[in-house]
C-alpha positions, 0 to 999 in steps of 0.5 A: 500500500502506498502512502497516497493510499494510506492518505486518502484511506485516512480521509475516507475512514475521517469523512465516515466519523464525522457523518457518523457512518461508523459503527462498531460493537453494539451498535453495529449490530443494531444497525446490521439488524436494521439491515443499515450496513453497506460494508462490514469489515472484520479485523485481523483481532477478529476471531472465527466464533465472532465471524461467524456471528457476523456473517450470520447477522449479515446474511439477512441483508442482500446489501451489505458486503462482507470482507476480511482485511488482513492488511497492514493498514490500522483500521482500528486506528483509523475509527479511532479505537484502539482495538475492533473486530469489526467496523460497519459502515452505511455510507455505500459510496465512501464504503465502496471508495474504501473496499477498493483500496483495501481490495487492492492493497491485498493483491 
């Protein structure tokens, strides 16, 4: 990942916290109930119990996109939590611009 990609990701993640797209713990499962959540990422600290749980809440709602970042990028940091899980966003366009990048960072 470059540092132009880390920049923008930063902005992206700081966009999403000031609509207060970002949802985590009991909320984001308020929200994934709601059927609410356009993109639900799990963290590397995510253990399989947790997401399984997670995809199971998720799979109620044909719109919300599941994905498992195991990256170097901090997306904990970046929500402003020292440790998460799972992070839930319900902005689609800012979601989408951030899955991409992520994706990319992967290959």
């Amino acid at each position: 990942m470059t540092a132009q990609d880390k920049k923008k990701l930063d902005g992206y993640f700081g966009f999403c916290q000031r609509k207060r797209d970002i949802h985590v713990g009991l909320k984001l499962e308020e929200e994934l109930e709601k059927k609410k959540i356009y993109l639900l990422l799990l963290t590397k600290e995510c253990s399989k119990k947790n997401e399984e749980l997670y995809r199971e809440k998720a799979s109620d709602s044909p719109l919300t996109i599941l994905y498992r970042y195991e990256g170097d990028y901090p997306v904990a940091l970046a929500c402003g939590y020292e440790k998460l899980n799972a992070v839930g966003l319900s902005d689609p366009h800012l979601a989408n611009a951030i899955l991409d990048i992520l994706k990319a960072d992967k290959e």
